[in-house]
C-alpha positions in Angstrom: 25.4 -24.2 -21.9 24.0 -22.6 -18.8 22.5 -19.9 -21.1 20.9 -22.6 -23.3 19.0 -24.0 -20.1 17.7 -21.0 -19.5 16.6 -19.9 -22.5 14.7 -23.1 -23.2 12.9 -23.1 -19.5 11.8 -19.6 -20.7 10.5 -21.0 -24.1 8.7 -23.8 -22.2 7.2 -21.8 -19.4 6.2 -19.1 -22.0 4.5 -21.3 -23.9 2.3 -22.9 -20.9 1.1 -19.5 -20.5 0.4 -19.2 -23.7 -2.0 -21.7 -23.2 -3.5 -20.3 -20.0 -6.7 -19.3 -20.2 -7.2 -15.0 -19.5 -3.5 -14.6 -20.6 -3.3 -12.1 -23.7 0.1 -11.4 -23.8 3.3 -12.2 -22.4 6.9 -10.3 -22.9 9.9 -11.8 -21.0 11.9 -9.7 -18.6 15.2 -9.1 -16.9 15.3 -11.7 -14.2 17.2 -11.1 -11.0 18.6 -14.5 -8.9 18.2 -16.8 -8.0 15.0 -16.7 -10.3 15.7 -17.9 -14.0 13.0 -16.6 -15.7 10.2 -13.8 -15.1 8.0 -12.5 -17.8 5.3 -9.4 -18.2 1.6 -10.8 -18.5 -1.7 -9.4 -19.5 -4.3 -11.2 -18.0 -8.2 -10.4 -19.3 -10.4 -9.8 -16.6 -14.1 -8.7 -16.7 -15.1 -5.3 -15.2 -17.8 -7.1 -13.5 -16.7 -10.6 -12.0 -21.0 -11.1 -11.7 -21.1 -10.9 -14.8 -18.3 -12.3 -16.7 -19.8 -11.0 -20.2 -19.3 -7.7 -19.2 -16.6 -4.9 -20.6 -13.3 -6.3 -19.9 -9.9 -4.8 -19.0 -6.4 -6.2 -19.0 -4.5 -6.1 -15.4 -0.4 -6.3 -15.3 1.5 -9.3 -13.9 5.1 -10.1 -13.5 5.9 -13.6 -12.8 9.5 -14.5 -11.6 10.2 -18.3 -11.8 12.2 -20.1 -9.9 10.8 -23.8 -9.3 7.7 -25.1 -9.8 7.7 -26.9 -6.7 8.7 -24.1 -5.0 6.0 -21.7 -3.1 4.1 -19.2 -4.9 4.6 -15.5 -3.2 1.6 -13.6 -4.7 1.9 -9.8 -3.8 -1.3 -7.6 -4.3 -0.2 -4.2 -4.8 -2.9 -1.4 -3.9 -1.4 0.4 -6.6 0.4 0.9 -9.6 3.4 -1.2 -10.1 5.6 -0.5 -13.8 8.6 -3.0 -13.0 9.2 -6.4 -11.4 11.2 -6.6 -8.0 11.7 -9.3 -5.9 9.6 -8.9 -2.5 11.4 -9.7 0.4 9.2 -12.7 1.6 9.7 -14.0 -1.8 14.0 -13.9 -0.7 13.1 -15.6 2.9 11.4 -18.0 1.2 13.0 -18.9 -1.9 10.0 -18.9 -3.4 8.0 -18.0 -7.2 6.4 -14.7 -7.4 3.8 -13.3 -8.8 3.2 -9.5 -8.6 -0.3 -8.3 -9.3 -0.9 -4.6 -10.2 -4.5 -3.5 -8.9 -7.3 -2.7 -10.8 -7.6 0.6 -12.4 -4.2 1.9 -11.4 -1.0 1.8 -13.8 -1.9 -0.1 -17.3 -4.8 -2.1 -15.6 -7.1 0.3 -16.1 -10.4 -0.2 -17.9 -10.9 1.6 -21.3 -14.5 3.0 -19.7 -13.6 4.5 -16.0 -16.9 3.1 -14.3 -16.2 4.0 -11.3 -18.3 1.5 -9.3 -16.8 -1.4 -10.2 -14.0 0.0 -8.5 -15.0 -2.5 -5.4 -13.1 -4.2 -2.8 -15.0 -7.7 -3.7 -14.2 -7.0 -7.6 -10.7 -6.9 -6.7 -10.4 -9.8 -4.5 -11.8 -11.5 -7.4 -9.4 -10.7 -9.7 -7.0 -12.4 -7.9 -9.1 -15.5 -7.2 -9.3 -15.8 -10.7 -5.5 -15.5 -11.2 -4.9 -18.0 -8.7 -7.3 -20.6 -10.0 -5.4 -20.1 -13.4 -1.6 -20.2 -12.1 -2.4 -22.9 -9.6 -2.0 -25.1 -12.1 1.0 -24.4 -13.0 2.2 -23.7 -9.3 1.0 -26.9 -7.6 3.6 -26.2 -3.6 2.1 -23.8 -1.0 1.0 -20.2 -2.0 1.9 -17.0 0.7 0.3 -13.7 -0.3 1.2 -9.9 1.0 1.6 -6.6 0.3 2.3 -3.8 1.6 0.2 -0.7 2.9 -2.7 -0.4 0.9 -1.2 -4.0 -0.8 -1.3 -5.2 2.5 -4.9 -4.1 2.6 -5.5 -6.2 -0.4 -4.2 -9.4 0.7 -6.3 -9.0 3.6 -9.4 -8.5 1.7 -8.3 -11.8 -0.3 -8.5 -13.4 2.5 -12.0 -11.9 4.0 -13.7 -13.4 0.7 -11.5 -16.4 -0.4 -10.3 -17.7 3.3 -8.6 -20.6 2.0 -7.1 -19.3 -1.6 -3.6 -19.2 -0.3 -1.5 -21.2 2.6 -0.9 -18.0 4.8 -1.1 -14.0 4.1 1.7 -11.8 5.6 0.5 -7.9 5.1 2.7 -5.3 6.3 1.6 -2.2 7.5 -1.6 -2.7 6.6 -4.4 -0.7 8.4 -8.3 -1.4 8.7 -10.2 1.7 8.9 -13.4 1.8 10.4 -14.6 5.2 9.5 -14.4 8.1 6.7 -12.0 9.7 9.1 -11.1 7.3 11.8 -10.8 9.0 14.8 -8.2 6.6 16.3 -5.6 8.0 14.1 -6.2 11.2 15.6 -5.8 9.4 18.9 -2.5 7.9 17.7 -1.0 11.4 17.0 -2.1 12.7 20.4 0.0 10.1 22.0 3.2 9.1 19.9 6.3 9.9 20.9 7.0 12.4 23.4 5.1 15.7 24.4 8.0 17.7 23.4 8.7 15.9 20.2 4.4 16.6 19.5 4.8 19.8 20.8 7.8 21.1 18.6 5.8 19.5 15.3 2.9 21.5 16.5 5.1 24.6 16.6 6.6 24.0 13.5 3.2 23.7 11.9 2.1 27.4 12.4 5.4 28.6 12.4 4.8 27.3 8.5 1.5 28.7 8.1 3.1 32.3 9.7 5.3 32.5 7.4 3.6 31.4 4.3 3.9 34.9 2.9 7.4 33.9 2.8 7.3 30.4 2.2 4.6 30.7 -1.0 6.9 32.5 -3.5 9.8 30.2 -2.9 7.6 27.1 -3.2 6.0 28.5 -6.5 9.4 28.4 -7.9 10.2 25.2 -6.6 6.9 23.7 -8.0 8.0 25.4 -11.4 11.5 23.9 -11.7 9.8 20.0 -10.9 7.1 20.8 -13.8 4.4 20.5 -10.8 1.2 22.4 -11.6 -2.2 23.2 -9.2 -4.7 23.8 -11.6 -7.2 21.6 -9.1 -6.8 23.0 -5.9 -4.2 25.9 -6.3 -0.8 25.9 -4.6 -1.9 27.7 -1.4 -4.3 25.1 -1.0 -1.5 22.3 -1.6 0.9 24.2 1.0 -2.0 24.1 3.5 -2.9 20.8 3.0 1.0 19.5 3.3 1.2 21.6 6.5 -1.6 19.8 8.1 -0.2 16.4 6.7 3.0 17.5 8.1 2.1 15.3 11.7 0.9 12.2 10.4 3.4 12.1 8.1 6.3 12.6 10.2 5.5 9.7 12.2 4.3 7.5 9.7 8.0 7.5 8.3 9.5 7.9 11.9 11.3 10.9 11.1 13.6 12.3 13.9 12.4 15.2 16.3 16.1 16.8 16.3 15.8 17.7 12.4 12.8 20.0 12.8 14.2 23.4 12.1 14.3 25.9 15.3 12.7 29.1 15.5 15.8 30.8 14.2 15.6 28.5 11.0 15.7 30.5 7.8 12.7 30.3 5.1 14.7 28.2 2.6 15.0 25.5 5.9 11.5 25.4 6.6 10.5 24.9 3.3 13.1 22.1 2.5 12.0 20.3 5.9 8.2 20.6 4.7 9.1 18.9 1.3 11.3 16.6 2.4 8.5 15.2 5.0 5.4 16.0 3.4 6.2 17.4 -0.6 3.5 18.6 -2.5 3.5 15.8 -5.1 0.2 14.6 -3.8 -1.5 17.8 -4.4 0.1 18.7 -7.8 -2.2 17.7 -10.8 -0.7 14.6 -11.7 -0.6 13.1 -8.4 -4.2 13.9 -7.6 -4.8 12.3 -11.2 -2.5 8.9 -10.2 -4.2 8.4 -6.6 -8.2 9.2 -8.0 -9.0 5.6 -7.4 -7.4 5.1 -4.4 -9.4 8.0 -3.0 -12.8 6.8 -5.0 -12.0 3.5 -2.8 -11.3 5.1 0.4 -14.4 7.3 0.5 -16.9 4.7 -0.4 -15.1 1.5 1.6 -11.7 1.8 2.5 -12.2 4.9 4.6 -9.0 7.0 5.4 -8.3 10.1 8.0 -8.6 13.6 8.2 -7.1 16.7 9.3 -6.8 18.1 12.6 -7.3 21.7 12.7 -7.3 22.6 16.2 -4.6 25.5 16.6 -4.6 26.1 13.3 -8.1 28.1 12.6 -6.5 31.5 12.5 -4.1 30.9 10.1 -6.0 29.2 7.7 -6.9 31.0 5.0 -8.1 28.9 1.9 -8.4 25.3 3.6 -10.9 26.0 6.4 -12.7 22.9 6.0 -10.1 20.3 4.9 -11.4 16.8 3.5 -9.5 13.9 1.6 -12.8 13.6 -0.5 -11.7 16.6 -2.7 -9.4 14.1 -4.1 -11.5 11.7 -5.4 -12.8 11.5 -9.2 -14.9 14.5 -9.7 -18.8 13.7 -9.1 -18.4 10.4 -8.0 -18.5 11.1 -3.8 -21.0 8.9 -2.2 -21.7 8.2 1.6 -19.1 5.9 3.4 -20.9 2.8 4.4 -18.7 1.3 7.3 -20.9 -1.6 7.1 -17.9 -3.9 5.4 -14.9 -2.5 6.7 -16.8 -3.0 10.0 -17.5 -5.9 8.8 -14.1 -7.3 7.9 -12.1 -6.1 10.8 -14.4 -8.3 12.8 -14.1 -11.2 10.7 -10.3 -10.8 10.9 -10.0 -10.5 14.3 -12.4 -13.1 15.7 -11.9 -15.7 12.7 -9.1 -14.3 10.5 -6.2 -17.3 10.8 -3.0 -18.4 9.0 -2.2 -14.6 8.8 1.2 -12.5 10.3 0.2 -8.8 10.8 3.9 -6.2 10.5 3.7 -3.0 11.9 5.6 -0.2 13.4 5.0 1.1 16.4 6.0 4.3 15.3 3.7 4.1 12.2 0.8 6.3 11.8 -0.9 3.7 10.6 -0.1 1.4 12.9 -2.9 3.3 15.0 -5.4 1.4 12.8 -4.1 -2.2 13.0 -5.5 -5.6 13.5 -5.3 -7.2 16.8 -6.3 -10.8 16.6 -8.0 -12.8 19.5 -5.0 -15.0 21.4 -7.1 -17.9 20.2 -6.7 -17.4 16.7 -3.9 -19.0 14.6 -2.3 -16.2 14.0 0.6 -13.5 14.8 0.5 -10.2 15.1 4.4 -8.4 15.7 4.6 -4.6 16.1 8.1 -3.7 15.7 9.6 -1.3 18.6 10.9 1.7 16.9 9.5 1.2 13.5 7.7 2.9 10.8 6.1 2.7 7.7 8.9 2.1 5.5 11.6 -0.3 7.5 8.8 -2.5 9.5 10.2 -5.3 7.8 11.8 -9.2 8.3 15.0 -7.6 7.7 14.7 -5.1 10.7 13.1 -7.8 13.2 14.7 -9.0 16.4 15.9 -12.0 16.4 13.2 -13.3 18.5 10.7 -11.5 16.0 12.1 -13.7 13.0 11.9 -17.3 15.1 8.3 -16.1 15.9 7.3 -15.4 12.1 9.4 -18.2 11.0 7.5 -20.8 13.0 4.3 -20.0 12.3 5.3 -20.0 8.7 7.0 -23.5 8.9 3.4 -24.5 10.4 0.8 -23.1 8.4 3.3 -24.0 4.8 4.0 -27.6 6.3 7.8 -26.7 5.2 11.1 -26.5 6.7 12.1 -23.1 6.4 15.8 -21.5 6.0 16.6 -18.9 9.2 15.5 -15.3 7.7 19.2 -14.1 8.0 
């Protein structure tokens, strides 16, 4: 009986977005509780929102259902996303969700790669033109978040379209301010302990002294994972993680006691440089999936650099090192920090209804938004968090009553406790 119920909920909701205008297709899912229906949706959107007549593309959604009563989570990725998952807001909440891949990543990418409509503005308004379509469906209070560069997303949502949704909670989202923000450099110079710096520092020549050592090994290694360098070439790659090898550490909080000592042998040091750094973002393919991401952060986004300082003697092929080598070949412009400069102020003088999550371990974190005390809104930096567990789950429980009641305020709704 239960199964019929279902299955003609799924039938009636499929067929109202059947109806909606900029859906083209629609293929129902595996649904995980307590939702009891979720489907895979094309939804047409021009390349140009100023022009609507323009070329067109088609940009993945998945839609869980649960109620439509309930709250709508929308969660702008910054990237790809192939599956459905429940978000953890959308758990806390007991909410709908709807999942929104970003433009020109995954399968919403535009038949004709023009590159400049690749903007922060055209993106915001693809998801003011799915909420304006699924609002009518979805008639309760809409959250929306992300995380990381989705977090970014949702923020630039709500720069644009301040009252599209009820509240935005990003996590881990960072502004940047410059092509290579300096504070990030800051950040590193000041994280943890000096010892803990110092021994990464060590460690990071001790890599580049050995590389000799280190290269034929991770040739092979490359080899047997089907990784190939044909853009930059693997010595470059290995450079390039070693540098990484800081911000990365600390952007997923890794532990200072599982750096290998000087006595370590070369199969250790390699292991400990692919298990923090890898080289999957230098290999062709991942070069190839993050292009857009990097077109983005050198002309708006901006992003960090490199420090070198230490290194210069034992740096053989990357002697200048620059993120914009990663971006679509001949399309680097000048960063203009005019709107990311732009939107941090906005944000943090006027930005409302919106819960900032970090880590305070986070590299990231050393770009965050601190909103004035006047503002209606929260900002919790979790103690001894990073990148990937600065979440509800890991709060205190004076953390969760925080987020909770602002919540409860700016939904109007009596919220369950976020156990």
């Amino acid at each position: 009986m239960l199964s019929c119920v279902l299955f003609a909920q799924q039938e009636t909701l499929g067929a109202l977005l059947g109806q909606m205008h900029g859906v083209e297709a629609i293929r129902p899912i595996h649904v995980e509780k307590p939702y009891q229906t979720a489907f895979e949706i094309k939804f047409r959107q021009p390349l140009d929102h100023s022009n609507p007549t323009s070329l067109g593309f088609t940009q993945r959604l998945y839609l869980s259902h649960v109620d439509y009563n309930k709250p709508m989570v929308l969660v702008t990725e910054g990237y790809a996303r192939d599956r459905n998952a429940t978000y953890e807001l959308s758990k806390y909440l007991r909410a709908n969700q709807l999942i929104v891949e970003h433009r020109y990543f995954g399968k919403s990418v535009p038949d004709s790669l023009q590159w400049e409509y690749l903007k922060i503005k055209q993106a915001a308004d693809d998801h003011m033109a799915i909420i304006k379509q699924f609002k009518k469906l979805y008639k309760g209070k809409w959250i929306s978040t992300g995380i990381s560069k989705g977090g970014q997303t949702s923020l630039y949502l709500k720069y644009f379209y301040p009252d599209a949704v009820d509240a935005t909670v990003p996590y881990v989202a960072p502004i940047n301010l410059a092509l290579e923000d300096p504070r990030i450099y800051e950040f590193l110079r000041s994280v943890g302990d000096e010892e803990c710096r110092t021994k990464i520092f060590n460690f990071q020549r001790r890599l580049l002294e050995k590389r000799a050592e280190i290269l034929p090994l991770a040739k092979w290694y490359s080899k047997g994972k089907g990784f190939t360098f044909n853009r930059i070439g693997l010595e470059a790659a290995f450079e390039y993680a070693v540098l990484e090898y800081s911000f990365s550490f600390w952007q997923w909080g890794l532990d200072c006691t599982d750096i290998p000592s000087e006595n370590a042998s070369t199969d250790e040091l390699l292991e400990n440089l692919i298990n923090t750094v890898g080289f999957s973002l230098y290999m062709d393919e991942g070069i190839a999936y993050y292009e857009p991401h990097f077109y983005q952060a050198i002309n708006e986004l901006g992003y960090y650099g490199f420090e070198t300082k230490g290194f210069e003697d034992l740096l053989k092929v990357v002697k200048e090192p620059t993120n914009t080598i990663f971006a679509p070949e001949g399309t680097v412009e000048k960063f203009d920090p005019t709107l990311a400069q732009n939107i941090h102020k906005w944000l943090t003088k006027k930005g409302e209804r919106i819960a900032y999550i970090y880590g305070e371990l986070d590299t990231w974190s050393a770009t965050a938004l601190y909103p004035k005390a006047k503002l209606d809104a929260l900002q919790i930096m979790m103690s001894n968090r990073a990148h990937g567990d600065a979440r509800i789950k890991n709060m205190t429980l004076e953390e969760k009553a925080r987020l909770k009641s602002k919540l409860e305020a700016w939904l109007s709704l009596k919220l369950p406790d976020f156990n």
